[in-house]
N, C-alpha and C positions, 0 to 999 in steps of 0.2 A: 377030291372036290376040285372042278376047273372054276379058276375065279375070271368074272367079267370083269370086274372093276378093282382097281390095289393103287390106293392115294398113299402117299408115302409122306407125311410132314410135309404138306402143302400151303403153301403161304402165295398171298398174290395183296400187294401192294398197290394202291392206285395215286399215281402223282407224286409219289415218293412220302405220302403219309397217310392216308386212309386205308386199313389193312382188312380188306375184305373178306380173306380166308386168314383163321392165326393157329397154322400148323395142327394141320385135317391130318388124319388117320383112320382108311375107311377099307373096307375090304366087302365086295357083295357075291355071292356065289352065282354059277352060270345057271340059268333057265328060271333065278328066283323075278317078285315082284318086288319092287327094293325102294320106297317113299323117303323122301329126306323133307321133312317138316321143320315149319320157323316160322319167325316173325318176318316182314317187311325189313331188308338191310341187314336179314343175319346169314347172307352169301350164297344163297342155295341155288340163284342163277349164275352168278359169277362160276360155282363149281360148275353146275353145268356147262356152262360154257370154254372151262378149259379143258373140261373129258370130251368135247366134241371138236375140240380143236381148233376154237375161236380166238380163245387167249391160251396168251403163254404163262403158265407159271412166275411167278419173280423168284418163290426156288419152290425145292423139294422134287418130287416124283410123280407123273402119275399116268396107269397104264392101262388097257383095254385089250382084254384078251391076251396079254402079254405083249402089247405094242406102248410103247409110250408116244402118249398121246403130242409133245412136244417135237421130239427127234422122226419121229416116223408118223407125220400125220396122215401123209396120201393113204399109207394100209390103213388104217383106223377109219378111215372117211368111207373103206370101202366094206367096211363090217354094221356100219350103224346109218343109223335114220334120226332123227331129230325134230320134235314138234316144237315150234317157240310158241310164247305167250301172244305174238305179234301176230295178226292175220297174216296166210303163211299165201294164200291161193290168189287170181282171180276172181273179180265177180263178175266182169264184162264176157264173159265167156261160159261155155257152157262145166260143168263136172266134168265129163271126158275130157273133153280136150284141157283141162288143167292136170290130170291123170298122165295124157299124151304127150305133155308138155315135160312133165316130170322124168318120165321113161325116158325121154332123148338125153334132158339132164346125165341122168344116170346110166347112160350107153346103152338100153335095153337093147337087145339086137331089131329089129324093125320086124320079121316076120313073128318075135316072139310079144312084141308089144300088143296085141288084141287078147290074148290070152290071159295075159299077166293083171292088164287092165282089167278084164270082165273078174279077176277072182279078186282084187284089191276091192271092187267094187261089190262084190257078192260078201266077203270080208264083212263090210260094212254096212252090210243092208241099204243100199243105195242106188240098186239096178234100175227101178223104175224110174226116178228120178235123176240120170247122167246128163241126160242132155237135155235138161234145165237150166236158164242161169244162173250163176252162182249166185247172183245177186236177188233171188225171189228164193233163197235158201233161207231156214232158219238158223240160228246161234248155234243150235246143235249137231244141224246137218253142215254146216261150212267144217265145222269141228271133228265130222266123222269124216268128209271128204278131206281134211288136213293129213289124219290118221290112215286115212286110204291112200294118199300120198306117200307116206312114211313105208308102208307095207312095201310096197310096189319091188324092191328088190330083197326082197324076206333078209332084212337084217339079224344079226348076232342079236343088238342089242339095240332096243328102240330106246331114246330120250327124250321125255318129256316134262315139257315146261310151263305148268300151272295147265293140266289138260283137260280143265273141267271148269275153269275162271266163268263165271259170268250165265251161267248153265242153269237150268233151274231141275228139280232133284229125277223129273225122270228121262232128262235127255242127259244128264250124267249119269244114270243107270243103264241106258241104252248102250254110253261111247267106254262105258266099265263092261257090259257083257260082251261087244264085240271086240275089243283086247284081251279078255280072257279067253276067246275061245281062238284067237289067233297066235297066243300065247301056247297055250295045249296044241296045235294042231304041229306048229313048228318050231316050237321048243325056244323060242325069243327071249331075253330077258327083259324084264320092263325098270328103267329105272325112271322115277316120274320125284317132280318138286310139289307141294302142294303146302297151303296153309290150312284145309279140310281137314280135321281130325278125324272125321267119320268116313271120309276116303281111305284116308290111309289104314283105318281100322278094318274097313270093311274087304279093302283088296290088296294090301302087301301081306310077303312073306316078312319080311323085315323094315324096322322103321329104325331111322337114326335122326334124334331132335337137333338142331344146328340154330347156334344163338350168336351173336358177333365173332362172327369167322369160326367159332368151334363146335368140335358134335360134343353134346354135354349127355346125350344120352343114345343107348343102341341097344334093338333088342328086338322080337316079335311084340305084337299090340299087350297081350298077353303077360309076358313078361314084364312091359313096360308099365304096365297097371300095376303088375306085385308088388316092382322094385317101389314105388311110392309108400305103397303099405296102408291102413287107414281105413277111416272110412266120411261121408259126405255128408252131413247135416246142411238141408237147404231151408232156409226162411223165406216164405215171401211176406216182405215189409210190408204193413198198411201206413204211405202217406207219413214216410221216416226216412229222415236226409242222416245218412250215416255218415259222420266226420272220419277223421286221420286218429284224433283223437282216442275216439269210441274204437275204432281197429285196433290198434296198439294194445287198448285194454282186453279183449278179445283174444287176441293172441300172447298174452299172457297168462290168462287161464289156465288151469291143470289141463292137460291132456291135449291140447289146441295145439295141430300143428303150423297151420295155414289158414288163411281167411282169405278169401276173394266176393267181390260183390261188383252185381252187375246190371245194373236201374235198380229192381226193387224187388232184387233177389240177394241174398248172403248165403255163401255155401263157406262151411265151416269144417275144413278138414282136421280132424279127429282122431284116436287111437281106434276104441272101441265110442259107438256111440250110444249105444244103450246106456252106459255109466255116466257118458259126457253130457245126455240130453236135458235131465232135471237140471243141472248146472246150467248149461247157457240157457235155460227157459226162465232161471232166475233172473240172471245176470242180466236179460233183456227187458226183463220184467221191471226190475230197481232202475234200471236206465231209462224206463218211461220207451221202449219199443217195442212193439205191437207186432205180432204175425198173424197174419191169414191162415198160413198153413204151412204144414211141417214135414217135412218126406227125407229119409235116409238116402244111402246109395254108393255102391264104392266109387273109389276115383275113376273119373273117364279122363282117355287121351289128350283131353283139351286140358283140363287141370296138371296134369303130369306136363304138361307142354308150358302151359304156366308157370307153373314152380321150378322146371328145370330153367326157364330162362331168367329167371328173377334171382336164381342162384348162381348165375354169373354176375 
């Protein structure tokens, strides 16, 4: 198994007290789809940012293809691509020439630049529209023509950083079918940050949950559903303000492992819910709360993401 990524107890410090990573330990294998999910401030760009050679570690290790990314970052720069969260392109100009623009970036040789371009751009489903300006581009299309940039010298390992932010669900369908097939065609590894749990569900091989600098959890989608165990009792409230109080009691219950509620829904993680359901129907019942309606369901990745980070 050739590894693309091997974080070795990684720590990165900011200002001499805000401790951004607190001693990462991460391993992703070559040619996987590899998701690191979190909340807002629990370091998933900061990683990214020092596996692409932005920042420096404050200690530990970490390596890219067997380069470390610190000591040796000129070869590392020349094996990856990197998407940020930031608009990455032009809009005063047209798609190709911010394409053109890039290739010189990255020394393409000048007779092989037209070539390169036309399949970065066929990549992406983007041919018709190249020399358009960036700027009468949609959200989605500036975001395929970013990822069309990334291509342009068929990296080891693409990076990307929230690559679907702000996207609405079928232009992030769109910028997920043409990384997979760019994916399959050249063997790339995708390592991407995302707070989507249904991204990460639906396109990694491997997800690792990341809560105040630590990964509190690793595994396929799959797995990380088991390892919680359970299962989801949802209520939808009628026109009931559930206190701190009323939780507490809730999650004291026989069999109640978790409680999450969110406007004027309660989802009630459970052993078995068949046994648990008469119980909370009472308990809500005595408590003077009311549901519309009642639907099982095992744990999804948003709740596993939930409960790992509350358990830091």
């Amino acid at each position: 198994m050739e590894v693309a990524v091997d974080v070795r107890n990684l720590i990165k410090v900011y200002e001499g007290k805000t401790r951004a990573l607190d001693g990462v330990d991460l391993k992703v294998e070559a040619g996987k789809v590899f998701a690191l999910l979190g909340p807002n401030g629990a370091g998933k760009t900061t990683l990214i940012r020092i596996l692409t050679t932005q920042l420096r570690p404050t200690s530990g290790e970490a390596y890219v293809f067997g380069l470390n990314v610190a000591r040796e970052g000129s070869k590392v720069r020349r094996l990856i691509s990197y998407v940020p969260q930031e608009m990455s392109v032009w809009v005063d100009v047209s798609g190709y020439e911010n394409l053109l623009v890039y290739a010189k970036i990255f020394g393409i040789p000048s007779q092989e630049r037209k070539k390169t371009i036309s399949e970065a751009l066929e990549s992406m489903g983007m041919d018709e529209v190249a020399n358009n300006l960036v700027g009468t581009y949609s959200g989605g299309m500036v975001r395929r023509l970013e990822i069309a940039c990334a291509m342009l010298i068929k990296p080891r390992i693409m990076f990307l950083d929230e690559p679907t932010i702000g996207l609405d669900p079928s232009a992030k369908k769109v910028v997920w079918e043409r990384l997979t097939s760019f994916k399959k065609e050249y063997g790339v590894t995708v390592f991407f940050n995302t707070h989507y749990m249904d991204e990460a569900d639906l396109y990694s091989d491997e997800i690792a949950i990341i809560n105040r600098g630590k990964i509190v959890k690793l595994g396929s989608a799959e797995e990380l559903k088991h390892s919680i165990g359970g299962e989801i009792i949802l209520f939808s409230l009628e026109n009931t303000k559930v206190t701190e109080e009323f939780l507490q009691k809730i999650k004291g219950l026989n069999q109640v492992k978790d409680v999450i509620v969110n406007d004027s829904e309660l989802s009630v993680l459970v052993e078995e819910a068949e046994t648990a359901l008469p119980h909370l129907m009472e308990f809500l019942r005595n408590n003077g709360v009311l549901a519309s309606k009642i639907s099982m369901t095992k744990p999804t990745l948003d709740e596993i993401g939930r409960a790992s980070c509350r358990e830091r």
